[in-house]
PASEBA-1860 file (N, C-alpha, C; in nm, 3 decimals):
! residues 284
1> XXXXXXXX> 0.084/-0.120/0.000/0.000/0.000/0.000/0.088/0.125/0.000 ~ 0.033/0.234/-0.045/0.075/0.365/-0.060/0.111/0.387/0.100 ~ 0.205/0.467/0.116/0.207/0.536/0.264/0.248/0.687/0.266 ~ 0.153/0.780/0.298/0.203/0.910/0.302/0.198/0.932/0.438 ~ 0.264/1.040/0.519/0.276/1.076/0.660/0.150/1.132/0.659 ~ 0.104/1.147/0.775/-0.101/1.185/0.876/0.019/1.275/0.942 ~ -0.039/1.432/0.972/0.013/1.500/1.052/-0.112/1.544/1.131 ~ -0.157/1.554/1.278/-0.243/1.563/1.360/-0.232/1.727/1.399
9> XXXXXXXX> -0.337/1.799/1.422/-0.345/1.906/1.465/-0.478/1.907/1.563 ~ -0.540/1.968/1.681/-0.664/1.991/1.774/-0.645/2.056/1.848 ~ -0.754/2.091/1.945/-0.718/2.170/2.047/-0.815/2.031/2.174 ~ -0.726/1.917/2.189/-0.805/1.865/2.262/-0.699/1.860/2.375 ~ -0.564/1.931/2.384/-0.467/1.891/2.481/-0.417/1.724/2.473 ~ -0.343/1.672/2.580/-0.309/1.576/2.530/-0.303/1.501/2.718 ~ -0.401/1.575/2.790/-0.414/1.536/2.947/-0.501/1.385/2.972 ~ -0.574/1.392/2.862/-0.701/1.275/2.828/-0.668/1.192/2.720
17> XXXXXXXX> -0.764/1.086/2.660/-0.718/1.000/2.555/-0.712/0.987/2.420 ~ -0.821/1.131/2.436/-0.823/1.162/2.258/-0.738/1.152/2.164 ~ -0.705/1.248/2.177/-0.554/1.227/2.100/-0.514/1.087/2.017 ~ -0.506/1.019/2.153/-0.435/0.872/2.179/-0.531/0.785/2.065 ~ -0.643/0.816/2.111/-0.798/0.704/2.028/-0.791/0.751/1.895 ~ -0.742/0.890/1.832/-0.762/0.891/1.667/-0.600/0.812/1.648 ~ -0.499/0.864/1.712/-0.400/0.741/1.658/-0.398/0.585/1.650 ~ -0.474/0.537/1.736/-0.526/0.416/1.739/-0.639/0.389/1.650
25> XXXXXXXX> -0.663/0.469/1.573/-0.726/0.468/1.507/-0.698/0.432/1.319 ~ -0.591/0.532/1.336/-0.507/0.534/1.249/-0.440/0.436/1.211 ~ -0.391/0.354/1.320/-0.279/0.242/1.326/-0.351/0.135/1.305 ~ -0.469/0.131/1.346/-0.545/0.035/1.299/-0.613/-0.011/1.187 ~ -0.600/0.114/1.076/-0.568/0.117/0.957/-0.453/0.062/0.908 ~ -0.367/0.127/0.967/-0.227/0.059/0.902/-0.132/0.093/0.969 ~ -0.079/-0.028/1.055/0.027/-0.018/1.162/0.132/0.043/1.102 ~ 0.155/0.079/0.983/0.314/0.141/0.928/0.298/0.248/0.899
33> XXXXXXXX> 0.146/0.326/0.881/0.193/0.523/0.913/0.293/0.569/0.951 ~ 0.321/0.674/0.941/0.393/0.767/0.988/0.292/0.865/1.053 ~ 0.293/0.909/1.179/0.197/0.996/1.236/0.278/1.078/1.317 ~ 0.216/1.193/1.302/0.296/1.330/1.371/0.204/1.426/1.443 ~ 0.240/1.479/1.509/0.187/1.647/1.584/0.252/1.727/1.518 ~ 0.119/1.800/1.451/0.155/1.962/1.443/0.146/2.052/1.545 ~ 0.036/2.034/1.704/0.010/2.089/1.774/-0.144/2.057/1.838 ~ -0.143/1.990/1.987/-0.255/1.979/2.048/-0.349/2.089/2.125
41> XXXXXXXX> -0.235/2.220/2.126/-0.232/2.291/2.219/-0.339/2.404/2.150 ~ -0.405/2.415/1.999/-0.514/2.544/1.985/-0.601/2.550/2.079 ~ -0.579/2.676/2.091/-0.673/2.726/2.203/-0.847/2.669/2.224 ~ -0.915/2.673/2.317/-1.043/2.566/2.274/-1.112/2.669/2.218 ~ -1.183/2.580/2.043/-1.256/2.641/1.959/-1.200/2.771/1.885 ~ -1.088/2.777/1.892/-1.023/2.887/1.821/-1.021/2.860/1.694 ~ -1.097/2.875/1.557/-1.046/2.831/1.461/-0.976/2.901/1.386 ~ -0.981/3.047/1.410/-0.886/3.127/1.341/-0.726/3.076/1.368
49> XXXXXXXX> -0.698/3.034/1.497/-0.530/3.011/1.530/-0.526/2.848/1.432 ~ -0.602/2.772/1.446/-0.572/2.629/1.378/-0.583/2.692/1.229 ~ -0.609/2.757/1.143/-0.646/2.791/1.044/-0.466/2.836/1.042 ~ -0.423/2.922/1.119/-0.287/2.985/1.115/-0.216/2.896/1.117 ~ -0.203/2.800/1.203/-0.111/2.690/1.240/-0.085/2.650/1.109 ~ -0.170/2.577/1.055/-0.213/2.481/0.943/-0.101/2.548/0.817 ~ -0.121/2.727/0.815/-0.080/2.756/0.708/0.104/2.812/0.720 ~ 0.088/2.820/0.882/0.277/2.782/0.935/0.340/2.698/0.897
57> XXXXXXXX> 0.254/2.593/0.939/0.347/2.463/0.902/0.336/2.361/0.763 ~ 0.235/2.375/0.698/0.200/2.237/0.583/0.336/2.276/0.476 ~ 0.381/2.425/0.437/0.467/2.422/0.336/0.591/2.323/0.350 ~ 0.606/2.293/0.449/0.771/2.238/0.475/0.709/2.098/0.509 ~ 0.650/2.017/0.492/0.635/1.936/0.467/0.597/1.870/0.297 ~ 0.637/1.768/0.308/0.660/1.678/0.197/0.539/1.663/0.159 ~ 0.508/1.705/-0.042/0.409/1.662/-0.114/0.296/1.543/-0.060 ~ 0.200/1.553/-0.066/0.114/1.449/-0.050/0.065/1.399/0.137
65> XXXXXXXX> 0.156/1.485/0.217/0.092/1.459/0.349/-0.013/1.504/0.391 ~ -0.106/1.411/0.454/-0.231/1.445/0.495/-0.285/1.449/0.564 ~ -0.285/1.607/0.639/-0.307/1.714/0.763/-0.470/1.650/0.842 ~ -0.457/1.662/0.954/-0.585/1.644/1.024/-0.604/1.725/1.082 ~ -0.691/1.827/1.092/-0.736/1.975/1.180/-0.879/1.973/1.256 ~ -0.891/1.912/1.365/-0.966/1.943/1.439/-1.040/2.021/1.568 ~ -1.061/2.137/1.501/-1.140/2.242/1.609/-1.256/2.250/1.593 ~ -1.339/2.203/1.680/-1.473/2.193/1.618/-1.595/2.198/1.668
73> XXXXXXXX> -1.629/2.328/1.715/-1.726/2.375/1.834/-1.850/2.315/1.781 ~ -1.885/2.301/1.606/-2.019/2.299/1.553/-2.027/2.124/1.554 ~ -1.916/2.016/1.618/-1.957/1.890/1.602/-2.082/1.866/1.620 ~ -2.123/1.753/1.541/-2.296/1.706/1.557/-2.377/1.838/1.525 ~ -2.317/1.937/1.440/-2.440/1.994/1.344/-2.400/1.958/1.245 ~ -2.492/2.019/1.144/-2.491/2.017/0.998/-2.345/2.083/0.929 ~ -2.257/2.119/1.000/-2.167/2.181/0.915/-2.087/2.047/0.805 ~ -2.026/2.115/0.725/-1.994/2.019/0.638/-1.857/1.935/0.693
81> XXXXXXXX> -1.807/1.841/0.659/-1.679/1.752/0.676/-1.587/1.719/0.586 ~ -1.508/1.801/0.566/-1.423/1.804/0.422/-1.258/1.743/0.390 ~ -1.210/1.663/0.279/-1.067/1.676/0.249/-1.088/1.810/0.138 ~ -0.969/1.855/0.173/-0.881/1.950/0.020/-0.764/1.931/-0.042 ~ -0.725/1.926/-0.107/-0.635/1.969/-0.146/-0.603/2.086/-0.190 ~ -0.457/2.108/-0.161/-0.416/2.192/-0.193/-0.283/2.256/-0.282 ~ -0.319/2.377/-0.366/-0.229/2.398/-0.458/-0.068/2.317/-0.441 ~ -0.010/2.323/-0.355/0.144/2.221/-0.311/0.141/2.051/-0.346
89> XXXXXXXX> 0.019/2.038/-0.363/0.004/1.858/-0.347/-0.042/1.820/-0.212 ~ -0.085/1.900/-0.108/-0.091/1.852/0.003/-0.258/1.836/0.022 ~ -0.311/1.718/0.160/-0.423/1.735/0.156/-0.503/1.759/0.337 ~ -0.563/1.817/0.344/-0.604/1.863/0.493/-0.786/1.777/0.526 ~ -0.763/1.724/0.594/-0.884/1.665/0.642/-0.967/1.716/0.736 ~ -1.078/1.806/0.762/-1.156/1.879/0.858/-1.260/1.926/0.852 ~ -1.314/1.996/0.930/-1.445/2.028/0.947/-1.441/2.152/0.895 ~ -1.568/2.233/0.779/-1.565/2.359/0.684/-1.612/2.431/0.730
97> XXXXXXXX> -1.526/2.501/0.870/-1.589/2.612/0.974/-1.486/2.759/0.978 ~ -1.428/2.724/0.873/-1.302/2.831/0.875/-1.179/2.799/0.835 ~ -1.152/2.686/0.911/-1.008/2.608/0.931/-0.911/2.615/0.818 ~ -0.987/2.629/0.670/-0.924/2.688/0.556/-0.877/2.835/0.464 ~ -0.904/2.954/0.611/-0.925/3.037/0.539/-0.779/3.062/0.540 ~ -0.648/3.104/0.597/-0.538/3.085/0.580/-0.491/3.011/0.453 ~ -0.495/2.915/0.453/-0.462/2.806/0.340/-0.524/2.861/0.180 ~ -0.629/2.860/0.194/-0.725/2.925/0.062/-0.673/3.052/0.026
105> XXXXXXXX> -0.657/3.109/0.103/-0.593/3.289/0.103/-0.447/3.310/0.037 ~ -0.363/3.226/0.099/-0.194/3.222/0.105/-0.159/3.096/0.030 ~ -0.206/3.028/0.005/-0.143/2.859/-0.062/-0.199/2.804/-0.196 ~ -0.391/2.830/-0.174/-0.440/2.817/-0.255/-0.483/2.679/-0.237 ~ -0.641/2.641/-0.290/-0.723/2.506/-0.271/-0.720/2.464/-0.412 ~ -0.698/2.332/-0.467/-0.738/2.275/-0.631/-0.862/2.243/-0.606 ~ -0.898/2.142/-0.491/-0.989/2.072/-0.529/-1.035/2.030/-0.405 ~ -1.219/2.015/-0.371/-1.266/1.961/-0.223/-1.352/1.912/-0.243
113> XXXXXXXX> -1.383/1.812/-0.114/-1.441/1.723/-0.145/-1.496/1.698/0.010 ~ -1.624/1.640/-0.005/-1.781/1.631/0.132/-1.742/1.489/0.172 ~ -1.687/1.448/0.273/-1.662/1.311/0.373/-1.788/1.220/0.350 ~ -1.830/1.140/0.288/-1.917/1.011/0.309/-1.922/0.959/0.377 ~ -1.980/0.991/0.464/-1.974/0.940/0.635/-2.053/0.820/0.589 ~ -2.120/0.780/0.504/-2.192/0.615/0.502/-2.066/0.473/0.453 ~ -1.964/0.559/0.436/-1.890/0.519/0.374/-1.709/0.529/0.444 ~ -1.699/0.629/0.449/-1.552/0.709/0.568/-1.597/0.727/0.711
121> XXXXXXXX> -1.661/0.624/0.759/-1.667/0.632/0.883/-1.636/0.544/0.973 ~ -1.551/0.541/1.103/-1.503/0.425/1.179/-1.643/0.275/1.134 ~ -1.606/0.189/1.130/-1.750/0.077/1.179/-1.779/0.086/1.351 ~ -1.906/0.087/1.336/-1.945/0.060/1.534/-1.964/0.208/1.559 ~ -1.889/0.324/1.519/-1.908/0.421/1.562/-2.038/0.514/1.511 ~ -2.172/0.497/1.433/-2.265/0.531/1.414/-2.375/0.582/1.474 ~ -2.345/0.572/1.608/-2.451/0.632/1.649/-2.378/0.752/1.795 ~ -2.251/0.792/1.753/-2.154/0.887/1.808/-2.143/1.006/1.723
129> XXXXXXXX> -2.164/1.127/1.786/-2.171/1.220/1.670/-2.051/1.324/1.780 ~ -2.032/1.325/1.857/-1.952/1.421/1.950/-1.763/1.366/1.911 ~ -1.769/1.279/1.840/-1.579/1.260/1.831/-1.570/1.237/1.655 ~ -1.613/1.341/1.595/-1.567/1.283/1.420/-1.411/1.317/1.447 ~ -1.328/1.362/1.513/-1.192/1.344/1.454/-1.146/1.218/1.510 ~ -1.208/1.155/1.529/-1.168/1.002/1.580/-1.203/0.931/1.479 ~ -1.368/0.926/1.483/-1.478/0.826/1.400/-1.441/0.893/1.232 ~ -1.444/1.000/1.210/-1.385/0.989/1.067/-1.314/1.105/1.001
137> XXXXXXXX> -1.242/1.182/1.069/-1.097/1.239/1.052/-1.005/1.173/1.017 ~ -0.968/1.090/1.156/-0.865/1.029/1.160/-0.835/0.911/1.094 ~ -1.001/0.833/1.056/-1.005/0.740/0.978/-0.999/0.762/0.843 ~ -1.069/0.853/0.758/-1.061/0.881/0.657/-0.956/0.946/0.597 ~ -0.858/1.036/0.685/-0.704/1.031/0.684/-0.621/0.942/0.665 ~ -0.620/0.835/0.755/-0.537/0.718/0.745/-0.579/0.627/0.624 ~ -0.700/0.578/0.570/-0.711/0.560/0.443/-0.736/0.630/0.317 ~ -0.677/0.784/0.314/-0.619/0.805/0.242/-0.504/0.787/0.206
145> XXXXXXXX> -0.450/0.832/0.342/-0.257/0.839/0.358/-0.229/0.673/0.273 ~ -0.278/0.552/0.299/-0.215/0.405/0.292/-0.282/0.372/0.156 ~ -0.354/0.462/0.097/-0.392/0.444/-0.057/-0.534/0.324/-0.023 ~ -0.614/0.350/0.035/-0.702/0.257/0.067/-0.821/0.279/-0.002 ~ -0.821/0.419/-0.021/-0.944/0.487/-0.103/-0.853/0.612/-0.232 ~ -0.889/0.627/-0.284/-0.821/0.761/-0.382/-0.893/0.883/-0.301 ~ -0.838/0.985/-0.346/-0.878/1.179/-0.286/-1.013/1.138/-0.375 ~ -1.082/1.131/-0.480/-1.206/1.088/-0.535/-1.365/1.007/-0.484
153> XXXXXXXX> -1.272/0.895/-0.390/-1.377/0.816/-0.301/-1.426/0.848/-0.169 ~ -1.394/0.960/-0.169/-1.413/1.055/-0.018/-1.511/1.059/0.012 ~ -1.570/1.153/-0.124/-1.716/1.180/-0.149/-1.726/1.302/-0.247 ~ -1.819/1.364/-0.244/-1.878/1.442/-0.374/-1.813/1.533/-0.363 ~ -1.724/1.578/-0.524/-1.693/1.707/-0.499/-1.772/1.867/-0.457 ~ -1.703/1.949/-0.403/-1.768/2.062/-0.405/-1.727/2.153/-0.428 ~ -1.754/2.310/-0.460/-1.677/2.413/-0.496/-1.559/2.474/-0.426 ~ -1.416/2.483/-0.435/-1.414/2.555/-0.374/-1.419/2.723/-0.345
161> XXXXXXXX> -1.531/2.785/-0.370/-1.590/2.893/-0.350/-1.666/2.897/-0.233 ~ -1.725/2.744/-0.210/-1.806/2.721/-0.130/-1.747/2.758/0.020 ~ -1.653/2.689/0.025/-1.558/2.641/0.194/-1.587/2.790/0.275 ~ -1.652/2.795/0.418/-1.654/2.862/0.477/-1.529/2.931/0.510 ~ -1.526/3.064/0.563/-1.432/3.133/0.531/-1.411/3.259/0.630 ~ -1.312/3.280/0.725/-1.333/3.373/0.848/-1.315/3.486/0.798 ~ -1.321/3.613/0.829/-1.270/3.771/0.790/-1.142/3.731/0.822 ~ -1.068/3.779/0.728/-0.956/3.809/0.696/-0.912/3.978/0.649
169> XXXXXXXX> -0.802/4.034/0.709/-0.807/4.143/0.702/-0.659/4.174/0.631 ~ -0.706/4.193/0.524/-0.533/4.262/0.397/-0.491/4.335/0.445 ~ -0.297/4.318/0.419/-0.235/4.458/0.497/-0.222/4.563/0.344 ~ -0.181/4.700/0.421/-0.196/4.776/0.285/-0.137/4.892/0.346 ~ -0.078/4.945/0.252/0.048/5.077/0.230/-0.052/5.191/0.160 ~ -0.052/5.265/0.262/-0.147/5.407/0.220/-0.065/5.549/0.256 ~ -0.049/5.669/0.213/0.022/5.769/0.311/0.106/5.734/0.374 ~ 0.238/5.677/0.331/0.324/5.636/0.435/0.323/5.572/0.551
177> XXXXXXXX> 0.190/5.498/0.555/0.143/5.404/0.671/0.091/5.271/0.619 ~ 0.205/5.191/0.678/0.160/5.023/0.695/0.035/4.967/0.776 ~ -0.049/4.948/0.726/-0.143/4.902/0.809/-0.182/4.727/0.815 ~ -0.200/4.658/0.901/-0.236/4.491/0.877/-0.293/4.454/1.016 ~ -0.269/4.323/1.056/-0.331/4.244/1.135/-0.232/4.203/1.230 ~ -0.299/4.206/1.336/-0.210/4.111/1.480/-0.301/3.925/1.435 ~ -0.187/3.860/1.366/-0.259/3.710/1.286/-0.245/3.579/1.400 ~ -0.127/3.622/1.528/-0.129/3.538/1.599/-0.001/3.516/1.637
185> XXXXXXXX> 0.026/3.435/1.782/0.123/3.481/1.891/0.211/3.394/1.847 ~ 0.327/3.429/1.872/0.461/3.269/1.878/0.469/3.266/2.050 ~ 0.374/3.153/2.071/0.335/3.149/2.217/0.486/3.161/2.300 ~ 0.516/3.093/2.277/0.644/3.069/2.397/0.701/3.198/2.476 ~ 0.725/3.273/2.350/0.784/3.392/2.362/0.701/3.529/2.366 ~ 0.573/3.514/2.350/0.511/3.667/2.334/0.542/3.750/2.238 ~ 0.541/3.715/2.139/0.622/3.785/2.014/0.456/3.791/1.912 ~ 0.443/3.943/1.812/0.348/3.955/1.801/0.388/3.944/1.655
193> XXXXXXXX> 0.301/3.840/1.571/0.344/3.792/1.431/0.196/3.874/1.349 ~ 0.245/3.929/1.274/0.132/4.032/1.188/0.110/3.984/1.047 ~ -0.008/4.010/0.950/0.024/3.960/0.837/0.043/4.068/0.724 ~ 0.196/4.159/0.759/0.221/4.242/0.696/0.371/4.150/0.616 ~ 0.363/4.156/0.535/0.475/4.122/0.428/0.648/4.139/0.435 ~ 0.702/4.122/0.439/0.845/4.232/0.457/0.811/4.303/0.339 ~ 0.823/4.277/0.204/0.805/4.329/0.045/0.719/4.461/0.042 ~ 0.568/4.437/0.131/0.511/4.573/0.207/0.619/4.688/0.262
201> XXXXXXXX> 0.615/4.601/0.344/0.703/4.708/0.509/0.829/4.733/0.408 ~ 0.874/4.674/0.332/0.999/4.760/0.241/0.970/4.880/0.157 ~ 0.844/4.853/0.091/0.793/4.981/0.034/0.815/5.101/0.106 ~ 0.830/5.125/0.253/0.849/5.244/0.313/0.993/5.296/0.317 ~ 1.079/5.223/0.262/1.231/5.237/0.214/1.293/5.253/0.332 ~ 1.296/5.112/0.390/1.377/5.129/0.554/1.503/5.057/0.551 ~ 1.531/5.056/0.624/1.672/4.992/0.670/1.677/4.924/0.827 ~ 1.793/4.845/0.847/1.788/4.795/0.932/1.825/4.934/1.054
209> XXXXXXXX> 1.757/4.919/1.188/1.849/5.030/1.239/1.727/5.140/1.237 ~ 1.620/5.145/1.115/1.556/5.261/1.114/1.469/5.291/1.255 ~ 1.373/5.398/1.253/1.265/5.399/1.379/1.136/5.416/1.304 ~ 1.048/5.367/1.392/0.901/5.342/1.321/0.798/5.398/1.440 ~ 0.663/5.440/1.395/0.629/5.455/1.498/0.507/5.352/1.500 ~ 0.455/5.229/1.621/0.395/5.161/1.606/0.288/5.178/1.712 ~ 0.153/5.145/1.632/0.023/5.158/1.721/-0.038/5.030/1.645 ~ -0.099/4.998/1.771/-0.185/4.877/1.816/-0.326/4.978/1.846
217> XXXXXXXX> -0.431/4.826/1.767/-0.554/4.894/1.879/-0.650/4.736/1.835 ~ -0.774/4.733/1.899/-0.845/4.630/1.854/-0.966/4.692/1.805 ~ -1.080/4.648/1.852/-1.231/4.728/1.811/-1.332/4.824/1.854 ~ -1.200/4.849/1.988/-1.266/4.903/2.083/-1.192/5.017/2.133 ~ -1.067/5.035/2.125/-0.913/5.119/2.142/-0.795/5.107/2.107 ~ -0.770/5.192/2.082/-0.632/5.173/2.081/-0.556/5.110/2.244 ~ -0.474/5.049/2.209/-0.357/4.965/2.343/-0.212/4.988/2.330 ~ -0.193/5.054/2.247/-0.032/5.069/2.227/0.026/5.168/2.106
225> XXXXXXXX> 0.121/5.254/2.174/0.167/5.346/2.092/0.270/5.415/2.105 ~ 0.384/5.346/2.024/0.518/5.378/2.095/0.607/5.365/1.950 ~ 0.752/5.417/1.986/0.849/5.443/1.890/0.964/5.309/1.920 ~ 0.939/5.218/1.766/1.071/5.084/1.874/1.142/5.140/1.680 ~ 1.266/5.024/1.713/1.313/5.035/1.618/1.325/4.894/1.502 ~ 1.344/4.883/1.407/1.344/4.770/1.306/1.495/4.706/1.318 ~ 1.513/4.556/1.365/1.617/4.512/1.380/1.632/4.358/1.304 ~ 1.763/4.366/1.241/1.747/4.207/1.170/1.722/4.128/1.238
233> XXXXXXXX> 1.791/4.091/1.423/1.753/3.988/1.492/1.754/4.103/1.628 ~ 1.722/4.007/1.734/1.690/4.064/1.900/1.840/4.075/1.943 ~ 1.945/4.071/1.851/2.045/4.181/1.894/2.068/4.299/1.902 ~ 1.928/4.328/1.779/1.993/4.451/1.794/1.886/4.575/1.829 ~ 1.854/4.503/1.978/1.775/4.608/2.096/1.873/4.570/2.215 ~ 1.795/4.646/2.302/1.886/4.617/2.430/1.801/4.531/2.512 ~ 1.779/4.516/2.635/1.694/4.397/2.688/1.606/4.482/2.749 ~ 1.459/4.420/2.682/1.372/4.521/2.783/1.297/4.615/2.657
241> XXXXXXXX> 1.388/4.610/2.527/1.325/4.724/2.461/1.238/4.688/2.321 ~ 1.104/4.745/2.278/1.067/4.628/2.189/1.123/4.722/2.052 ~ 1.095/4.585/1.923/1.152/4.606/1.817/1.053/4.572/1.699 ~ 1.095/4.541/1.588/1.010/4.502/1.441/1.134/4.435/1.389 ~ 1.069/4.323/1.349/1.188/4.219/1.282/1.070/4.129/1.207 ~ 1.181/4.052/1.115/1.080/3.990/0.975/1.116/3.825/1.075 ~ 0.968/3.772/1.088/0.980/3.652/1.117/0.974/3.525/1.003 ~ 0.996/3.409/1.072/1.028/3.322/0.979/0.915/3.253/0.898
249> XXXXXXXX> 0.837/3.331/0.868/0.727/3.326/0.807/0.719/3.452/0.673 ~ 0.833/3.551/0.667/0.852/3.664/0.597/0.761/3.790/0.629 ~ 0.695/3.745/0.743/0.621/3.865/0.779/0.633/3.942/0.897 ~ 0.622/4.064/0.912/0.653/4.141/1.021/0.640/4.093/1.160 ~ 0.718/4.131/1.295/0.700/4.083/1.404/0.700/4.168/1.487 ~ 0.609/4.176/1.619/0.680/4.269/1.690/0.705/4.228/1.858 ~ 0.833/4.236/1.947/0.875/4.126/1.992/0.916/4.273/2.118 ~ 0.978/4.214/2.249/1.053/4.310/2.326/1.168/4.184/2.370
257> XXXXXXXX> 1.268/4.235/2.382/1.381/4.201/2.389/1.381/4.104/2.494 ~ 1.367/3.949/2.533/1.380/3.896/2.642/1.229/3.901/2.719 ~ 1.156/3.943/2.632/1.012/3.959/2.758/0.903/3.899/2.638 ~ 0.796/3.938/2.676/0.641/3.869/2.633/0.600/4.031/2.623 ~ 0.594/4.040/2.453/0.495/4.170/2.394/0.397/4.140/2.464 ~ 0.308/4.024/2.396/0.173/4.034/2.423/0.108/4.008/2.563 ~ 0.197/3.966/2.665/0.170/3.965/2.772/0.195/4.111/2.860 ~ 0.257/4.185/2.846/0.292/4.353/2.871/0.181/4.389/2.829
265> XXXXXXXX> 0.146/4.411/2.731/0.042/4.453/2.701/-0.139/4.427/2.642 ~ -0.128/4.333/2.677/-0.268/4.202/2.709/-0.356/4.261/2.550 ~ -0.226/4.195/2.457/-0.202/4.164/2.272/-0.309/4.027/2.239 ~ -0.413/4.040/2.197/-0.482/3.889/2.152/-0.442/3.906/1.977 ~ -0.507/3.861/1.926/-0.468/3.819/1.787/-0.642/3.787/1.716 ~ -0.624/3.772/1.595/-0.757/3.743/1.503/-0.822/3.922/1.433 ~ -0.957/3.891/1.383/-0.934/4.019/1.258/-0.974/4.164/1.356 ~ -1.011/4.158/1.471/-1.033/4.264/1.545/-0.903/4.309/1.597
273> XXXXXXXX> -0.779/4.282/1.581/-0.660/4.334/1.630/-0.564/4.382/1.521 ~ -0.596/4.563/1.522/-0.454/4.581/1.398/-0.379/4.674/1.457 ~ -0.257/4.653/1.328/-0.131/4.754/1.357/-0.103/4.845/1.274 ~ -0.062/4.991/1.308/-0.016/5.026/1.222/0.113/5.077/1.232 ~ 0.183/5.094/1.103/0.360/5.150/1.120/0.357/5.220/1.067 ~ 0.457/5.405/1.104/0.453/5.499/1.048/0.642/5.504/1.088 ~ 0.686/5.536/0.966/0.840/5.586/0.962/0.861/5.699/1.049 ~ 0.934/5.717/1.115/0.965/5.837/1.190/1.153/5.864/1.217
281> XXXX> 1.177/5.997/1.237/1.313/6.015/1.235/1.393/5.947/1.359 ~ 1.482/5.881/1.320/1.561/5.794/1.397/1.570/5.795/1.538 ~ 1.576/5.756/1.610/1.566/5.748/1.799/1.705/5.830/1.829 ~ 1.739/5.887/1.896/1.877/5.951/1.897/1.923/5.999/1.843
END
């Protein structure tokens, strides 16, 4: 049989067995997967951050792996249950509540397709409607990944025009002002990842070293408004002081030296949080 790597993504934590029961699930398809974590840890029901995750990580993985994304507040309604593919060769298995709007936006969808649950669904598990990333995520993943079914026998295609789709908010260069989105945290560190471009933020003809002046606000106020400076890496602030640097994603960041931005200043992320950058004459 075919074997492509199942990469797992949820926000079910990993304190309980879930987790554990779609890999067993998997393996019970076919003990020779390859199965991975992208991340247990999305926040509960966040689908905008799994939507982000998804579109962090699928590029650097290898053609043909097939993503499992489960956040899924609307289980046991009517929402739809989908594979895609996507423009790279890759294919994502999940529920059509958002989880694609990243991906669709930045990567691009070929082709999707509606889960046949009479058909892609664990056996025995039929009258369970509260665990589809067990009963047929994880199953209909794993017989894709082992070539058990083709991307075709899923079930019926559908548009993708159709795929539900969160606000998304474009960054854009107006009057000498960068404007975009706070898109989501690099947890560890408190570092605030925006979906402004470097290729953007270059249009303002900066340099490393330059000063900017940066404001935050969400839907309700502004939260932040201060002068940091643009640095290739967190050398080149002092400790304590925040900065703008291109993260490894090519898009703007904004970080304080050794500390937690978004915890200083209680920073959430999604389309109600933007930034803007205005050039200003050098600090000193």
């Amino acid at each position: 049989m075919a074997k492509r790597n199942v990469v797992l993504q949820t926000d079910f934590g990993t304190s309980d067995g879930a987790v554990s029961a779609m890999y067993g699930v998997a393996i019970s398809v076919n003990p020779s997967l390859r199965i991975f974590d992208l991340t247990h840890d999305i926040p509960q029901y966040n689908i905008w951050e799994a939507s982000y995750r998804l579109y962090q990580t699928i590029s650097y993985w290898p053609e043909e792996t097939v993503f499992v994304s489960v956040v899924d507040p609307g289980v046991g309604t009517d929402r739809r249950s989908v594979v895609i593919k996507t423009a790279e060769n890759q294919y994502i298995v999940t529920p059509d509540n958002g989880t694609l709007t990243h991906i669709k936006a930045e990567i691009g969808v070929t082709e999707a397709r509606m889960i046949d649950e009479t058909v892609n669904r664990l056996p025995q598990s039929g009258e369970s409607y509260t665990f589809h990333g067990r009963d047929v995520y994880a199953y209909t993943a794993a017989r894709l990944a082992s070539g058990i079914i083709t991307f075709e026998e899923i079930g019926p295609e559908i548009s993708v025009e159709s795929l539900i789709q969160l606000t998304k908010f474009e960054a854009a260069l107006k009057d000498g002002v960068v404007t975009g989105n706070i898109d989501i945290l690099d947890i560890r560190f408190g570092n605030l990842w925006t979906n402004i471009d470097r290729t953007l933020f270059k249009q303002l003809d900066v340099q490393h070293g330059d000063s900017f002046e940066v404001t935050l606000q969400n839907d309700v106020r502004q939260v932040y408004k201060n002068i940091m400076t643009y640095g290739r890496s967190f050398a080149d602030s002092h400790l304590g002081e925040p900065l703008l640097f291109v993260n490894s994603l090519d898009k703007l960041g904004v970080a304080i030296n050794q500390g937690s931005f978004a915890q200083a200043y209680h920073i959430e992320t999604g389309s109600k949080w933007k930034i803007s950058i205005r050039k200003v004459p050098k600090i000193g």
